[in-house]
N, CA, C and O atoms as a CHARMM CRD file, in Angstrom:
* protein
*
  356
    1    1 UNK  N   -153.24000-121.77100 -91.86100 PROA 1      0.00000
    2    1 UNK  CA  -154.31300-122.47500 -91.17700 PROA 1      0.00000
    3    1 UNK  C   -155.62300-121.70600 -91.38400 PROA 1      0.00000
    4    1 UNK  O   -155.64300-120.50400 -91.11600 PROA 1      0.00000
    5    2 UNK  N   -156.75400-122.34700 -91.86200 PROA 2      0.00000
    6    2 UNK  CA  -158.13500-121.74200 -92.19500 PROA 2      0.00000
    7    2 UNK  C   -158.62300-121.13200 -90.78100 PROA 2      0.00000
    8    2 UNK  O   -158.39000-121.70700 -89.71800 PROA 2      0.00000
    9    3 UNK  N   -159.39100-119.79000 -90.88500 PROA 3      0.00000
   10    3 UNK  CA  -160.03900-119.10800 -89.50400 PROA 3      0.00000
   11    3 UNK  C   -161.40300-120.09500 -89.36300 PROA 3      0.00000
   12    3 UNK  O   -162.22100-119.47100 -88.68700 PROA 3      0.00000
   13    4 UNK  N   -161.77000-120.99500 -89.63300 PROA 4      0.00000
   14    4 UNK  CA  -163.34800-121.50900 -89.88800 PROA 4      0.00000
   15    4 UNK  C   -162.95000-122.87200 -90.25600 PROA 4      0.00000
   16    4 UNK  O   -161.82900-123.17200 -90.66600 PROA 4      0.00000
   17    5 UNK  N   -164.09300-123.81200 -90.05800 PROA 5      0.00000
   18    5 UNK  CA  -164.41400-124.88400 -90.86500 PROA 5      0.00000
   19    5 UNK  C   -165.86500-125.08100 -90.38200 PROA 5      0.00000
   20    5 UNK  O   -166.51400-124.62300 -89.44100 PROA 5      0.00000
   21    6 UNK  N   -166.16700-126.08200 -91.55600 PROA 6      0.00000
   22    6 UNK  CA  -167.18800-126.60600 -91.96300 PROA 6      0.00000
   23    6 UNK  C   -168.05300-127.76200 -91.43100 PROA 6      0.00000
   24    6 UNK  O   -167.30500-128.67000 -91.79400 PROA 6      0.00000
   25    7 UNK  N   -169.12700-128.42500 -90.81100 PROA 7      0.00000
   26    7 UNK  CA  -169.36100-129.66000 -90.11300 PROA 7      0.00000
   27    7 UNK  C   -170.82600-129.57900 -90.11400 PROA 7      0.00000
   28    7 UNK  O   -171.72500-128.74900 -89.98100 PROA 7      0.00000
   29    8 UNK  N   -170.64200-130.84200 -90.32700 PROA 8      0.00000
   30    8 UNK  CA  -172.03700-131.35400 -90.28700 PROA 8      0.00000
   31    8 UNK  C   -172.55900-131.96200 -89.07200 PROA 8      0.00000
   32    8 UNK  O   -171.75200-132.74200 -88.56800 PROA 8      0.00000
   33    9 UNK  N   -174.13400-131.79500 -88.17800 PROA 9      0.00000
   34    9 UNK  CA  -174.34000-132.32200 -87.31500 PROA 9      0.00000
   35    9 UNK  C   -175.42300-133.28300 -88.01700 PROA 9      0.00000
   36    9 UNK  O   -176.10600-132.92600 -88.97600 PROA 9      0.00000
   37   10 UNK  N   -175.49000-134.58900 -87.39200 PROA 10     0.00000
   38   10 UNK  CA  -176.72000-135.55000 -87.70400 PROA 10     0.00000
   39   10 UNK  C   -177.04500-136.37400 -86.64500 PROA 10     0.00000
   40   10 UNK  O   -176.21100-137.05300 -86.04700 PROA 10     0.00000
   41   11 UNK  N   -178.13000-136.34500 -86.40800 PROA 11     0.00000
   42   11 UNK  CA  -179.05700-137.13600 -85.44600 PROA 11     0.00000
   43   11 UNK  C   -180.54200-137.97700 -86.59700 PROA 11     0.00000
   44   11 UNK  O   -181.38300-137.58000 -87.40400 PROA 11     0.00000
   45   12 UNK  N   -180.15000-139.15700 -86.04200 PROA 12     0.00000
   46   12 UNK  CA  -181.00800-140.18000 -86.74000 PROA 12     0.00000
   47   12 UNK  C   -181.84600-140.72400 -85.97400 PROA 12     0.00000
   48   12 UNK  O   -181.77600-140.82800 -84.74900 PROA 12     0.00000
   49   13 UNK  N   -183.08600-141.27400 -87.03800 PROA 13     0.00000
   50   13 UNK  CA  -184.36500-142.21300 -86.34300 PROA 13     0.00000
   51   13 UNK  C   -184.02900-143.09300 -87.20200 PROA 13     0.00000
   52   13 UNK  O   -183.00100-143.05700 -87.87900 PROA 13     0.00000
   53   14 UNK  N   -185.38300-144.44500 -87.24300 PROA 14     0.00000
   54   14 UNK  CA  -185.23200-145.43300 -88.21500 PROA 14     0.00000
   55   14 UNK  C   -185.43300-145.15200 -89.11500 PROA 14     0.00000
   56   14 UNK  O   -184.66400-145.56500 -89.98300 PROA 14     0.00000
   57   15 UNK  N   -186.92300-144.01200 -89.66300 PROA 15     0.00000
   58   15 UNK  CA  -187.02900-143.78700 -91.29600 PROA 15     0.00000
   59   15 UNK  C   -186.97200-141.89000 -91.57500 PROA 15     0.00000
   60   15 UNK  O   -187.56500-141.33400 -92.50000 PROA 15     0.00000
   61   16 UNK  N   -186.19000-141.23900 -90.61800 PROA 16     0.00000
   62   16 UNK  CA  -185.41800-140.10800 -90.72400 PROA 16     0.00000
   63   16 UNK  C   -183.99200-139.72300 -90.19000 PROA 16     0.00000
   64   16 UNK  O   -183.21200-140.48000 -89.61200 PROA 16     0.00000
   65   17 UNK  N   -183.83000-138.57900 -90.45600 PROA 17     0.00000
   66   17 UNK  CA  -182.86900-137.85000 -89.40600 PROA 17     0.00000
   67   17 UNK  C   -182.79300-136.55600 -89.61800 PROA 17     0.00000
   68   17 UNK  O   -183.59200-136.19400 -90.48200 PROA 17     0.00000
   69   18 UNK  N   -182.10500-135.65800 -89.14300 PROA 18     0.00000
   70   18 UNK  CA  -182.12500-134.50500 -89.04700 PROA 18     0.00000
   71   18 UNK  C   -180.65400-134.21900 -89.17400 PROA 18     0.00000
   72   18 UNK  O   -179.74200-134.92500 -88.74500 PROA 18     0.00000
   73   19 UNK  N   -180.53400-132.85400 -89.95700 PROA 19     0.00000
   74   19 UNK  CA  -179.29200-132.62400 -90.35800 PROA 19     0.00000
   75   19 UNK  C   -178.92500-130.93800 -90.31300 PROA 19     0.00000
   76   19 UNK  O   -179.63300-130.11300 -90.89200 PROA 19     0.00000
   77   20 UNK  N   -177.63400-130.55500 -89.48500 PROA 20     0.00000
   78   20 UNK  CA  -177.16400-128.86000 -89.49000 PROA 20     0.00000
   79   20 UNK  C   -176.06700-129.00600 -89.99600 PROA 20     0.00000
   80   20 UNK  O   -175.16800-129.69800 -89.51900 PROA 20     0.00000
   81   21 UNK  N   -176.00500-128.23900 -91.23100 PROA 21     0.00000
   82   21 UNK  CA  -173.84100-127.66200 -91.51300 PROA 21     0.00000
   83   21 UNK  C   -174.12800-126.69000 -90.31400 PROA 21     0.00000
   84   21 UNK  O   -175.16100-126.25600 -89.80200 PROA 21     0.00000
   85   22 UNK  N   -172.63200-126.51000 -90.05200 PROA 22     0.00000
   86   22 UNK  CA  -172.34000-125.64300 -89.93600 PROA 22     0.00000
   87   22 UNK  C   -170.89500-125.14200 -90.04600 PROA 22     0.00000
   88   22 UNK  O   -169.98300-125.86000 -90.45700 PROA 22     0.00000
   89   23 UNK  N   -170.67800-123.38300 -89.50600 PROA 23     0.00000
   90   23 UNK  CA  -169.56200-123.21200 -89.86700 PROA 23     0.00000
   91   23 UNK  C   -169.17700-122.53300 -88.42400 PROA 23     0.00000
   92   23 UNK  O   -169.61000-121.47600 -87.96400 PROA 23     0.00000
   93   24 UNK  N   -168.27900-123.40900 -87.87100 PROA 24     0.00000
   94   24 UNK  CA  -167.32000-122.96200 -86.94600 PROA 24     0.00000
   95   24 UNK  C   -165.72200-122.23300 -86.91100 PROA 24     0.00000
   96   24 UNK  O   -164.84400-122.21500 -87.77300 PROA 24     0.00000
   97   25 UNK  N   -165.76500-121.73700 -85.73100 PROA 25     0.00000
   98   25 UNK  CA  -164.59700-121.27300 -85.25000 PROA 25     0.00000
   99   25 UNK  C   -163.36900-122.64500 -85.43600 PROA 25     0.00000
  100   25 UNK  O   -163.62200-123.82100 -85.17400 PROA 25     0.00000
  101   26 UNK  N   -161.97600-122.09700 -85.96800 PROA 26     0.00000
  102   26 UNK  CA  -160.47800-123.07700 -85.91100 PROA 26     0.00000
  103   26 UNK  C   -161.01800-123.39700 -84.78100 PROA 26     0.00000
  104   26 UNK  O   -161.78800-122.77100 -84.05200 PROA 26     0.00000
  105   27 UNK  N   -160.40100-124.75700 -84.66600 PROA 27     0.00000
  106   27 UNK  CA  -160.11600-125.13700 -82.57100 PROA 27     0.00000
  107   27 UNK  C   -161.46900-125.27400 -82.18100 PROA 27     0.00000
  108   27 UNK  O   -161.58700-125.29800 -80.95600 PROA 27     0.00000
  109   28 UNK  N   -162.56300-125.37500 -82.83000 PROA 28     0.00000
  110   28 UNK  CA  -163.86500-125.91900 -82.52500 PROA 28     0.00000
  111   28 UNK  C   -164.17300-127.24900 -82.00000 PROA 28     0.00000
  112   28 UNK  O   -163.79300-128.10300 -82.80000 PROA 28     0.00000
  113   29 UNK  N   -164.73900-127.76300 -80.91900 PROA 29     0.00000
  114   29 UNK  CA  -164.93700-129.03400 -80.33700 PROA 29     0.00000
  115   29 UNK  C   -165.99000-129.56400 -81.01200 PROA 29     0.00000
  116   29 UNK  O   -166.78600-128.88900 -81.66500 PROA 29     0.00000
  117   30 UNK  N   -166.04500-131.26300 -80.82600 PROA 30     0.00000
  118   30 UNK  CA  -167.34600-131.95000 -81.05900 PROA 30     0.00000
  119   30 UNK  C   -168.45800-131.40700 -80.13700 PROA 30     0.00000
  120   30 UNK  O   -169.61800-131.39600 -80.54900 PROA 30     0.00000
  121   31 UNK  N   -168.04400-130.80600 -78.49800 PROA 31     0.00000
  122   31 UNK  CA  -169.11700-130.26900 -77.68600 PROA 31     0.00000
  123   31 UNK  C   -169.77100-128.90900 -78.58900 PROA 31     0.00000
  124   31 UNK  O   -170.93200-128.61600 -78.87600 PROA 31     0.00000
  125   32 UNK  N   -168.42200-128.23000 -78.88700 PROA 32     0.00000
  126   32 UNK  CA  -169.32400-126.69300 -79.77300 PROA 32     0.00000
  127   32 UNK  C   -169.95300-127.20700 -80.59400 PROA 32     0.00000
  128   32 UNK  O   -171.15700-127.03400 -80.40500 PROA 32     0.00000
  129   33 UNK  N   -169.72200-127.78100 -81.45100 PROA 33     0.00000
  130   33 UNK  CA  -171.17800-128.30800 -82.77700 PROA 33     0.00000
  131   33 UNK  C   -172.34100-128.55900 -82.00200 PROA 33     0.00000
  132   33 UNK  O   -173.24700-127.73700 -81.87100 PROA 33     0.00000
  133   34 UNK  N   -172.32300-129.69600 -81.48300 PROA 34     0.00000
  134   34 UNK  CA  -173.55700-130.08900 -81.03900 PROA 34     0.00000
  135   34 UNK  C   -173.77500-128.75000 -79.95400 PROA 34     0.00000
  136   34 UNK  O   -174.93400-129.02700 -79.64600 PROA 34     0.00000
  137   35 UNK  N   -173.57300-127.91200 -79.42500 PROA 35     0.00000
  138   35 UNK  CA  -174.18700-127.15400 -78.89500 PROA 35     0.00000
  139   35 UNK  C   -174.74500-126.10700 -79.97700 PROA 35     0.00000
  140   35 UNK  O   -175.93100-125.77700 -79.97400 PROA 35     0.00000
  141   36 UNK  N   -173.56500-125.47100 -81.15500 PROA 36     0.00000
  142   36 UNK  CA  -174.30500-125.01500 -81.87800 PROA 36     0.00000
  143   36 UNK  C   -175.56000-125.16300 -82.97900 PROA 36     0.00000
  144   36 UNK  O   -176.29300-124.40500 -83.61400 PROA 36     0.00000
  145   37 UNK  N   -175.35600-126.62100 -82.81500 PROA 37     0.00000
  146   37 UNK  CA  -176.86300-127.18200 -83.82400 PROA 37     0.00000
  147   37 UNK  C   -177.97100-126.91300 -83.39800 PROA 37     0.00000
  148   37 UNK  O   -178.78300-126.62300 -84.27600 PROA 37     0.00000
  149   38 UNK  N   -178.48800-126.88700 -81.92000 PROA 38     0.00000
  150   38 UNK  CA  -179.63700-126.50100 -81.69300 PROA 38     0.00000
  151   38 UNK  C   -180.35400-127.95400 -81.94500 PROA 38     0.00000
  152   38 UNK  O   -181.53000-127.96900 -81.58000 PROA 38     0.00000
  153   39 UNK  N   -179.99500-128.84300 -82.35000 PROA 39     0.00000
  154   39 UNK  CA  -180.34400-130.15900 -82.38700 PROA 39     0.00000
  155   39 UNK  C   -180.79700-130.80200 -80.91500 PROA 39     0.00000
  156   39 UNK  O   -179.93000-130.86300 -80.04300 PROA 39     0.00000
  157   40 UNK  N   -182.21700-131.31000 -80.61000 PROA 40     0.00000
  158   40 UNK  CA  -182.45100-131.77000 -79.11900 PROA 40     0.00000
  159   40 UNK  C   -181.35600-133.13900 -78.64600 PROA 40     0.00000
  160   40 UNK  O   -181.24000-134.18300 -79.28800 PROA 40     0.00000
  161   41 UNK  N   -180.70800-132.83100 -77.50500 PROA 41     0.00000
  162   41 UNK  CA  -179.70600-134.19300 -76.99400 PROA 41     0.00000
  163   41 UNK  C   -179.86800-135.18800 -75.94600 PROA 41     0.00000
  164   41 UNK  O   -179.13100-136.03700 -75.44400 PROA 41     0.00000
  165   42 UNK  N   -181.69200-134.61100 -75.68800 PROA 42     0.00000
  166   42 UNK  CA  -182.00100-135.94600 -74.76100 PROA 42     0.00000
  167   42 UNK  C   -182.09800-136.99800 -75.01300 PROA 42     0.00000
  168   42 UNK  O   -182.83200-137.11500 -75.99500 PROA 42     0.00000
  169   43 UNK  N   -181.66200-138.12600 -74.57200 PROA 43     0.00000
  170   43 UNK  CA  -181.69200-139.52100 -75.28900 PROA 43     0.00000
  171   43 UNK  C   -180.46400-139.24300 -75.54000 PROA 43     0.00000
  172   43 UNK  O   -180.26200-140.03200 -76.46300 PROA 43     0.00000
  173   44 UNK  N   -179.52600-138.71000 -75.39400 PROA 44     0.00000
  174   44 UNK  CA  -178.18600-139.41200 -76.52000 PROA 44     0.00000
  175   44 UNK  C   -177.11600-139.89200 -75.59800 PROA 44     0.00000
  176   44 UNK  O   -176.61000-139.40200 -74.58900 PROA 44     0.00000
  177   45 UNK  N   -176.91500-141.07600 -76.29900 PROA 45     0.00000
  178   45 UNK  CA  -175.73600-141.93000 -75.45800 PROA 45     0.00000
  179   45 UNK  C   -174.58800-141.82300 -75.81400 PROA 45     0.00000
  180   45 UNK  O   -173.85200-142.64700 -75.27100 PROA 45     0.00000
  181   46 UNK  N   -174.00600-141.01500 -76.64400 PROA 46     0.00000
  182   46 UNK  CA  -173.07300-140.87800 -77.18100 PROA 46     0.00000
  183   46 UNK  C   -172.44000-140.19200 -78.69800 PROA 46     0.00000
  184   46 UNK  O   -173.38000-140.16000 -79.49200 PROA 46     0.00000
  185   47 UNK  N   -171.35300-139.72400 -79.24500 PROA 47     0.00000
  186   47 UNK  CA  -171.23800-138.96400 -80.33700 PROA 47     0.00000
  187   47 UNK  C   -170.07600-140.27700 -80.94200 PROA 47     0.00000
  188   47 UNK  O   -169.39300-141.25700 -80.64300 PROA 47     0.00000
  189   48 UNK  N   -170.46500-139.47900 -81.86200 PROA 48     0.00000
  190   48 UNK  CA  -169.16600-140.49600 -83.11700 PROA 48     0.00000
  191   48 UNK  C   -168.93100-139.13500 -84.16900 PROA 48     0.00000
  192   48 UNK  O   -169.63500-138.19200 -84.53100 PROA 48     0.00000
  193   49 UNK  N   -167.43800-139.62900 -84.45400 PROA 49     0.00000
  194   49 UNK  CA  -167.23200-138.56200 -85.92700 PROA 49     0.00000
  195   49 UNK  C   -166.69600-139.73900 -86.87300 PROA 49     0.00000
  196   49 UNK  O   -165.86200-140.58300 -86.54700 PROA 49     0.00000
  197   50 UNK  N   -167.49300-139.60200 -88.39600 PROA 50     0.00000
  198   50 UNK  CA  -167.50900-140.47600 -89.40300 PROA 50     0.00000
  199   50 UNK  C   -167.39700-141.62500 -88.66100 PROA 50     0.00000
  200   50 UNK  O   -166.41500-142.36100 -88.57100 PROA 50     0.00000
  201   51 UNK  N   -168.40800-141.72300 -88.16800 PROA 51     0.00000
  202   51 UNK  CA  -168.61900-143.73100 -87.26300 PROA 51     0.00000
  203   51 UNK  C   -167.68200-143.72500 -86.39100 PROA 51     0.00000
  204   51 UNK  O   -167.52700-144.86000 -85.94000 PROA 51     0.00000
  205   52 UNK  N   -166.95800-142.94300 -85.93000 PROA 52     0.00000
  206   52 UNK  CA  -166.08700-143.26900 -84.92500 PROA 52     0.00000
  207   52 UNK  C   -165.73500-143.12400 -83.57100 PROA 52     0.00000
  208   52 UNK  O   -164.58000-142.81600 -83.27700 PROA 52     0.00000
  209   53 UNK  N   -166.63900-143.31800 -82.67000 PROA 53     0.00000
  210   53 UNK  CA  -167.14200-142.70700 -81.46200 PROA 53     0.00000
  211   53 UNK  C   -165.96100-141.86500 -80.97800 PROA 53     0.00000
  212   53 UNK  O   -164.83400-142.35100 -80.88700 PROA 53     0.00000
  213   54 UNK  N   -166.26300-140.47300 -80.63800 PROA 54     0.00000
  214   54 UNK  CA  -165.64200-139.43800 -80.33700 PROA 54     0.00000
  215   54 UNK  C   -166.37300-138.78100 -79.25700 PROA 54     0.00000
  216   54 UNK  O   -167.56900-138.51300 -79.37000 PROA 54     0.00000
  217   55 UNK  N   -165.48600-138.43600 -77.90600 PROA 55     0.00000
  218   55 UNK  CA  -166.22100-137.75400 -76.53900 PROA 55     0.00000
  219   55 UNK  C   -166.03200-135.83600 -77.10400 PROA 55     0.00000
  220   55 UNK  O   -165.32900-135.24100 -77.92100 PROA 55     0.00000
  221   56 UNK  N   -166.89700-135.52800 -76.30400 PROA 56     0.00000
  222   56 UNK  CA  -167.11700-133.72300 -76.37900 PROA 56     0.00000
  223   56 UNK  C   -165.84600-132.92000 -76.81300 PROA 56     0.00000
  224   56 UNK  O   -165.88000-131.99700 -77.62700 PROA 56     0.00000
  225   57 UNK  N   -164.78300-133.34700 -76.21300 PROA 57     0.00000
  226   57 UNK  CA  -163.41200-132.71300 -76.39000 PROA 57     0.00000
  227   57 UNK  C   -162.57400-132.70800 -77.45000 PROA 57     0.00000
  228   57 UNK  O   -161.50500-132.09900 -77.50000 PROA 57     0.00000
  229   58 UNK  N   -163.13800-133.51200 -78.46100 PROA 58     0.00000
  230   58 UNK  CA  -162.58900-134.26300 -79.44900 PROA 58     0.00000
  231   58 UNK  C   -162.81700-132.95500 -80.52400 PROA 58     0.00000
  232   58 UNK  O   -163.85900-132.42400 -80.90600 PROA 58     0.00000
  233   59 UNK  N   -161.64800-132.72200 -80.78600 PROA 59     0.00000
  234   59 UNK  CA  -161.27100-131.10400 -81.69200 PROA 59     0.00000
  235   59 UNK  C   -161.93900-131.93600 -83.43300 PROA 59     0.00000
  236   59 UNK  O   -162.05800-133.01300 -84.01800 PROA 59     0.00000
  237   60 UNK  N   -162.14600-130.72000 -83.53500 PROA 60     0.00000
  238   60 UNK  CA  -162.45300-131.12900 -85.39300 PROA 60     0.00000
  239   60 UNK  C   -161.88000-130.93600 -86.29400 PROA 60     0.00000
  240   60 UNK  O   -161.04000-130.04700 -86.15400 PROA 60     0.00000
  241   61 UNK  N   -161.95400-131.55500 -87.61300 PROA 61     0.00000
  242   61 UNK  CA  -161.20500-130.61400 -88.37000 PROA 61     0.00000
  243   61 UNK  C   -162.69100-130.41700 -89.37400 PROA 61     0.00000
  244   61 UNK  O   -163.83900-130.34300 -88.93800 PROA 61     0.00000
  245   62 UNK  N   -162.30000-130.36600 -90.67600 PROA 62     0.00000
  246   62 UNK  CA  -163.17900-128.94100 -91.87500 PROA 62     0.00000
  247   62 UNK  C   -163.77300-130.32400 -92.84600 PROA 62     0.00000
  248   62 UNK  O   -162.96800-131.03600 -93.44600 PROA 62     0.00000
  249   63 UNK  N   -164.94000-130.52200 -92.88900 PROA 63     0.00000
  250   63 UNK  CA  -165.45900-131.66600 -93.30400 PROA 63     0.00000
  251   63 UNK  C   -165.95500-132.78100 -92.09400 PROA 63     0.00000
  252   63 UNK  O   -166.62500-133.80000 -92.26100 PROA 63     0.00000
  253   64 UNK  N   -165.55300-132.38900 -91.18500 PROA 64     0.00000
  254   64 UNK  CA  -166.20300-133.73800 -89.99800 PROA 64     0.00000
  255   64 UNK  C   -167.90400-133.99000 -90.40300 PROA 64     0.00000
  256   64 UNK  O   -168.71500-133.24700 -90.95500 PROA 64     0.00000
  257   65 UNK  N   -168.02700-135.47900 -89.82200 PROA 65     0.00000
  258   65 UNK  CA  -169.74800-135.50300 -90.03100 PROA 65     0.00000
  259   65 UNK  C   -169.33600-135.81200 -88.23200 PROA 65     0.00000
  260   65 UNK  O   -168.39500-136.43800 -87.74500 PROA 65     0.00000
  261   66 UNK  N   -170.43300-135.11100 -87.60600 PROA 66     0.00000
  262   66 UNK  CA  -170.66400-135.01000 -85.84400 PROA 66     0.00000
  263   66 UNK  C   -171.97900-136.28200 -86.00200 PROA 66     0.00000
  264   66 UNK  O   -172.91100-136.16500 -86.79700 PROA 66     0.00000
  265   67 UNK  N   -171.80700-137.37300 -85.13600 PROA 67     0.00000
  266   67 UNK  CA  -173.29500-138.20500 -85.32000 PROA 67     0.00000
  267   67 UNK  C   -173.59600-138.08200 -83.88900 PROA 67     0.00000
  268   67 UNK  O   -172.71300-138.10500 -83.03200 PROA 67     0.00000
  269   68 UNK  N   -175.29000-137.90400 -83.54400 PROA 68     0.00000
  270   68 UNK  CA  -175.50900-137.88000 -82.27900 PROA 68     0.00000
  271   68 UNK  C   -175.90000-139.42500 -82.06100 PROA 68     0.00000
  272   68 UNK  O   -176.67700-139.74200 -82.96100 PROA 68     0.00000
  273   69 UNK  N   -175.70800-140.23700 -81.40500 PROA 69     0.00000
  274   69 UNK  CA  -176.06300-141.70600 -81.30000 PROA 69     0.00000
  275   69 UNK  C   -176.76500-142.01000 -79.65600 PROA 69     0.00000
  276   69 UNK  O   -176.44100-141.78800 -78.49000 PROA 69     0.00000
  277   70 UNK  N   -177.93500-142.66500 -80.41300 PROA 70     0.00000
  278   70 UNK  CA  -178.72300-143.01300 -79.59200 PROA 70     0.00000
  279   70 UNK  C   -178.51100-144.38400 -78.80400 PROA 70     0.00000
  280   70 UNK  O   -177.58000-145.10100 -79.17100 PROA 70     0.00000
  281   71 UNK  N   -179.26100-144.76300 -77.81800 PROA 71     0.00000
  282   71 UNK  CA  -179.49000-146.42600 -76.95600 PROA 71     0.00000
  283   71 UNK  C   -179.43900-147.18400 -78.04600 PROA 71     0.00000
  284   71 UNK  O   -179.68400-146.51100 -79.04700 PROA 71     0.00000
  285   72 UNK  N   -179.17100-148.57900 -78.32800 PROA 72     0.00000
  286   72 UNK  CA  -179.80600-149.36200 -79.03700 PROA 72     0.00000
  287   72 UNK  C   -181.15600-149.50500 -78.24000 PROA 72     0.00000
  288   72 UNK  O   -181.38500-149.25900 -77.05500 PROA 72     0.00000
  289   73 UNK  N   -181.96600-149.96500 -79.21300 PROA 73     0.00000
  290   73 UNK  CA  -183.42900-150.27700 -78.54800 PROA 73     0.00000
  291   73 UNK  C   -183.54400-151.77500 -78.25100 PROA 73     0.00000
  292   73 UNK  O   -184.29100-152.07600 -77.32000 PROA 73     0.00000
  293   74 UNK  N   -182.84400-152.86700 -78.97700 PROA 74     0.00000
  294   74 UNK  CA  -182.73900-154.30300 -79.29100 PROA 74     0.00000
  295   74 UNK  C   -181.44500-154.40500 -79.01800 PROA 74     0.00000
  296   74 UNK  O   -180.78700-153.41100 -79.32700 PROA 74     0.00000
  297   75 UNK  N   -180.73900-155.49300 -78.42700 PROA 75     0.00000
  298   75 UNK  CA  -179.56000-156.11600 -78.48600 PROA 75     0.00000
  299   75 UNK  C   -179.57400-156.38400 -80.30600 PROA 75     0.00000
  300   75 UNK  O   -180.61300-156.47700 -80.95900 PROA 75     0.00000
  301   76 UNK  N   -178.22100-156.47000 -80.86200 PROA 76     0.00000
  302   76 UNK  CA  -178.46100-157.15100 -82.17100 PROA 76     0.00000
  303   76 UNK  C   -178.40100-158.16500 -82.25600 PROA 76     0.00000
  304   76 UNK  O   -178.83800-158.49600 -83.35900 PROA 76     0.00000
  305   77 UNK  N   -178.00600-159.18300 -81.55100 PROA 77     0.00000
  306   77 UNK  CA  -177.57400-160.37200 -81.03000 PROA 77     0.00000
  307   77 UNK  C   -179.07400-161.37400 -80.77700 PROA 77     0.00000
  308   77 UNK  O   -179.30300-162.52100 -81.16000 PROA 77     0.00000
  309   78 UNK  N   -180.03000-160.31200 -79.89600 PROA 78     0.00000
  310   78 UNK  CA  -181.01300-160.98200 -80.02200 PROA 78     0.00000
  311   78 UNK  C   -181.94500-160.73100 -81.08400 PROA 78     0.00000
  312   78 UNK  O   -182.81900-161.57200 -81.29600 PROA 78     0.00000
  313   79 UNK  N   -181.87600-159.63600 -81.81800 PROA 79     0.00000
  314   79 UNK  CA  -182.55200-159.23200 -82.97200 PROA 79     0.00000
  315   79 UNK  C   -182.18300-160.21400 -84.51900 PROA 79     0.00000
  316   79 UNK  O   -182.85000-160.47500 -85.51900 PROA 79     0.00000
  317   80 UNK  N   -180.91500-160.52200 -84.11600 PROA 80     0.00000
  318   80 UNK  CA  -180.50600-161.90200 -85.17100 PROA 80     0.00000
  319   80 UNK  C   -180.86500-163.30600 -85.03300 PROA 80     0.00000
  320   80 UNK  O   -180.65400-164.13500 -85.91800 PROA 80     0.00000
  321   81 UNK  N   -181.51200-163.61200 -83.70400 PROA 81     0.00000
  322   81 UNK  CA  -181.84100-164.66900 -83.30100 PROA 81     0.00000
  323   81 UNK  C   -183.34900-164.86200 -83.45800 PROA 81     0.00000
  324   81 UNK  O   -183.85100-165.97000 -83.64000 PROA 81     0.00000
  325   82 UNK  N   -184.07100-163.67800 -83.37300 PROA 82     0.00000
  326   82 UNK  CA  -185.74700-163.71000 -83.62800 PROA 82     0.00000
  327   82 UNK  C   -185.87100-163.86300 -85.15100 PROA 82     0.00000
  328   82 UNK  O   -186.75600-164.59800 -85.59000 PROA 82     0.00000
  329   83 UNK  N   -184.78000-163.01100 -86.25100 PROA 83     0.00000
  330   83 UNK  CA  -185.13200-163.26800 -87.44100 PROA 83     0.00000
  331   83 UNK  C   -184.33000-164.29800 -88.17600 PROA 83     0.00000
  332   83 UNK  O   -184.24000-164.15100 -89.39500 PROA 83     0.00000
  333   84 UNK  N   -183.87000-165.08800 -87.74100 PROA 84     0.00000
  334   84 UNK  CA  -183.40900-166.38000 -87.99300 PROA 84     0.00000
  335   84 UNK  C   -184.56600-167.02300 -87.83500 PROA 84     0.00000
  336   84 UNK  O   -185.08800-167.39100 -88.88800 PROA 84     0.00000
  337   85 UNK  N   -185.55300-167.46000 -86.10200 PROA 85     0.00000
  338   85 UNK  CA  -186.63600-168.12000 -85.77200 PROA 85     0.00000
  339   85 UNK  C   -187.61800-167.62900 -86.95600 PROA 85     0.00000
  340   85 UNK  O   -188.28300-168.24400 -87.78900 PROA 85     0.00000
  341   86 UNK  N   -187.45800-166.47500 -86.72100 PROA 86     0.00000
  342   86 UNK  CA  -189.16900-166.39600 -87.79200 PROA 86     0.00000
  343   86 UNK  C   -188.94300-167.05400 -89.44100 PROA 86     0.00000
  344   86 UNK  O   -189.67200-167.71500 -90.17900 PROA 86     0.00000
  345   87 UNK  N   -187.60700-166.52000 -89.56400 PROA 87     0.00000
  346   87 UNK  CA  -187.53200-167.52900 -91.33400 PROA 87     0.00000
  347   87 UNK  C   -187.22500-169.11900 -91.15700 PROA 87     0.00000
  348   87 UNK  O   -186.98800-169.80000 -92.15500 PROA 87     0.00000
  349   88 UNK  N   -187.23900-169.70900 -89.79600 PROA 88     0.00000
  350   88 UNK  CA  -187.74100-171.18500 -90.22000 PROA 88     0.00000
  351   88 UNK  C   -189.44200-171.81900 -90.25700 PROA 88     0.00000
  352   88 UNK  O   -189.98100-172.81000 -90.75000 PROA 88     0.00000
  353   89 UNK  N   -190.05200-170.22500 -89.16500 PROA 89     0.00000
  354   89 UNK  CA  -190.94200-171.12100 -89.56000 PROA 89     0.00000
  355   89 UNK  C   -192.12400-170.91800 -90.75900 PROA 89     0.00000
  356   89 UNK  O   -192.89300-171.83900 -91.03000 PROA 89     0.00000
């Protein structure tokens, strides 16, 4: 079993994001990354690993991508309904 692995933290905007490897301790949590990124976590509604929403406790393994995920700002539901209206008229 490897002493370390590898992970990526990412927190996104619409036309950026921000990105930390890092290298953790075996038995490292989704909470230790994001604490060790140093990445700001106000605003965040939630984590996902590779798109897959994952809570703090959620152990890692060596290659994880950690995503910090924000509010939606728009329902998409209604965001599909305004750009439907605007391409009829």
């Amino acid at each position: 079993m490897p002493s370390s692995l590898r992970v990526q933290v990412v927190q996104g905007w619409p036309r950026r994001f921000e990105e930390v490897v890092l290298e953790l301790p075996a038995g490292a949590t989704l909470g230790d990354a994001v604490a060790a990124s140093g990445l700001e976590t106000g605003g965040i509604s939630g984590y996902a690993i590779h798109g897959e929403r994952a809570i703090a406790a959620t152990p890692l393994r060596d290659g994880d991508r950690v995503e910090l995920l924000r509010p939606l700002q728009v329902d998409p539901k209604d965001a599909r309904r305004r750009r439907a209206a605007a391409q009829k008229d």
